[in-house]
DOKETI-33937 format. One line per 8 residues: number of its first residue (from 1); their letters; for each residue x, y, z of C-alpha. Coordinates in steps of 0.001 Angstrom, whole numbers. Layout:
REM DOKETI-33937
NUM	a	X Y Z  ...
END
This chain:
REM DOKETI-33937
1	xxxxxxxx	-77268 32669 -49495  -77035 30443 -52443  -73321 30269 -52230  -73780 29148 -48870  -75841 26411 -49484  -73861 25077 -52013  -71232 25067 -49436  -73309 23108 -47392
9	xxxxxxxx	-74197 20577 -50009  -70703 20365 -51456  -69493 19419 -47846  -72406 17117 -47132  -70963 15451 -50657  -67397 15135 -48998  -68875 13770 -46214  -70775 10909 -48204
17	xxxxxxxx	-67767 10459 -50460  -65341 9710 -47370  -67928 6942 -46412  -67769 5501 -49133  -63990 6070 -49320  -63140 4142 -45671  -65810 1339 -47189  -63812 696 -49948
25	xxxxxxxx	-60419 863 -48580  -61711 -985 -45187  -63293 -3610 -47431  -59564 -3872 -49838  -57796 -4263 -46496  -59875 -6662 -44985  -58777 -8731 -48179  -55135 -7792 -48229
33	xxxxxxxx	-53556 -5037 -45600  -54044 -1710 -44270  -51385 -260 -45437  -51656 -1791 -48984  -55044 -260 -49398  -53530 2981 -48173  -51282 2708 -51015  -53988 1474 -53834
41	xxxxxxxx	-56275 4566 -52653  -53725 6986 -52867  -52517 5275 -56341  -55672 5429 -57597  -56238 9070 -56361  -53262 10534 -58135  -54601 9139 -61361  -57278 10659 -60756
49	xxxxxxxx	-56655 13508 -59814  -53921 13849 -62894  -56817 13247 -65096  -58814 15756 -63442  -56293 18512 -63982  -55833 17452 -67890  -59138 18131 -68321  -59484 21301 -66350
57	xxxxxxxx	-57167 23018 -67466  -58321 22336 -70945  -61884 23367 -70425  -60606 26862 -68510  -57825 29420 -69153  -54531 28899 -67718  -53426 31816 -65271  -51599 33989 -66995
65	xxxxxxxx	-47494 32767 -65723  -46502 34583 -62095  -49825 34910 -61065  -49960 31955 -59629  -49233 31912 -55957  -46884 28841 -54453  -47894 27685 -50914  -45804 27489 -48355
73	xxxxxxxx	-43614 24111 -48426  -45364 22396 -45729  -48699 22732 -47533  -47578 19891 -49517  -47281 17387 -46519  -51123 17203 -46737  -50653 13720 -47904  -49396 12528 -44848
81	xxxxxxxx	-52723 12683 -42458  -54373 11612 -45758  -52361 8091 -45689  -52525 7666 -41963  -56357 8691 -42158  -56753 5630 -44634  -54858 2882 -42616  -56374 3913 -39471
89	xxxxxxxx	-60005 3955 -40518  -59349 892 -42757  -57929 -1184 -39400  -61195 717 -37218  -63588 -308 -40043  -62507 -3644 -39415  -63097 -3670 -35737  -65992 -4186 -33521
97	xxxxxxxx	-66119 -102 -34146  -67296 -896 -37895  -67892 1963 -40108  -70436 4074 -39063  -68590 3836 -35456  -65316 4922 -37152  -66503 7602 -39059  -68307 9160 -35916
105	xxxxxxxx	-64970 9271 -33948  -63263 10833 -36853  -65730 13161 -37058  -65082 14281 -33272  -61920 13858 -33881  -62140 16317 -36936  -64182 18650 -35043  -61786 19532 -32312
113	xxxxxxxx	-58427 19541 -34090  -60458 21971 -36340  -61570 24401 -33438  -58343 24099 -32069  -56881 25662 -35876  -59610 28214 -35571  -59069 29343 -32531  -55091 29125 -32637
121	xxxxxxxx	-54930 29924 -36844  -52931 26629 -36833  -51719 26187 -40745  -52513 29725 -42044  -56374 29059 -41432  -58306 32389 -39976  -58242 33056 -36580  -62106 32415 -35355
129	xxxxxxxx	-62536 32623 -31337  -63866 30011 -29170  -67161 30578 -28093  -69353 28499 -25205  -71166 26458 -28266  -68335 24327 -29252  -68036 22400 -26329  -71904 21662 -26622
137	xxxxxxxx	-70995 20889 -30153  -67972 18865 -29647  -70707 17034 -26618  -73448 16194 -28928  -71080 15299 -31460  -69184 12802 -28874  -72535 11464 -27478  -73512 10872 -30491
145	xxxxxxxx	-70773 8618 -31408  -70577 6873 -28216  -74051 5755 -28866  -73540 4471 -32673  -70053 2369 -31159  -72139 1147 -28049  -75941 1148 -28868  -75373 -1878 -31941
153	x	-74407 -4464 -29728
END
């Protein structure tokens, strides 16, 4: 149970991260373009991230060579909805949506397209069937961000 609720909590971190995230980049493009802070998140990601994996693998053991598993080639196109994901939600955080607005509908928009790859094992995810509670999820879940886009004005 503990490993679950880390789980939870490390997800619940994601989630607070991205808002931050689409702030940031919404805020950058309101100042210069979408697709500019696309590019400056991204940029600034990588260097991150390449500091990230300097230090990791420092601190832990390398796998031993050819245990390492590659994925398939496609895996690596995960970038792609990344980059669109920032130029959308930096042009929506800049609308009448603003951000809490634009993170709702990416949240729907997250939680069908990932019921759809459970239920379908889209991308080598596991194959989960669709049950009767989804749709009440995916109706809360849209309700709920009809109300945050409509109920501020």
């Amino acid at each position: 149970m503990i490993g679950r609720s880390a789980d939870w909590l490390s997800a619940l971190a994601a989630g607070a991260l991205l808002a931050v995230m689409i702030a940031c980049n919404g805020l950058l493009a309101k100042h210069s373009a979408p697709v500019f802070a696309s590019w400056a998140a991204h940029g600034t990601g990588a260097a991150a991230a390449l500091l990230l994996v300097a230090g990791w693998s420092r601190i832990f053991k390398r796998q031993e060579a050819g245990t390492q598993k590659k994925g398939p080639a496609w895996a690596y196109l995960g970038g792609v909805p990344g980059a669109l994901t920032v130029v959308l939600a930096a042009i929506t955080t800049n609308s009448p949506l603003a951000l809490s607005a634009t993170i709702a509908f990416m949240l729907v928009g997250q939680v069908i397209f990932g019921m759809a790859m459970d239920c379908f094992g889209l991308f080598g995810v596991a194959k989960r069937p669709f049950a009767a509670t989804d749709v009440a999820v995916v109706a809360l879940v849209l309700s709920g961000s009809v109300l945050l886009a409509v109920g501020g004005r």
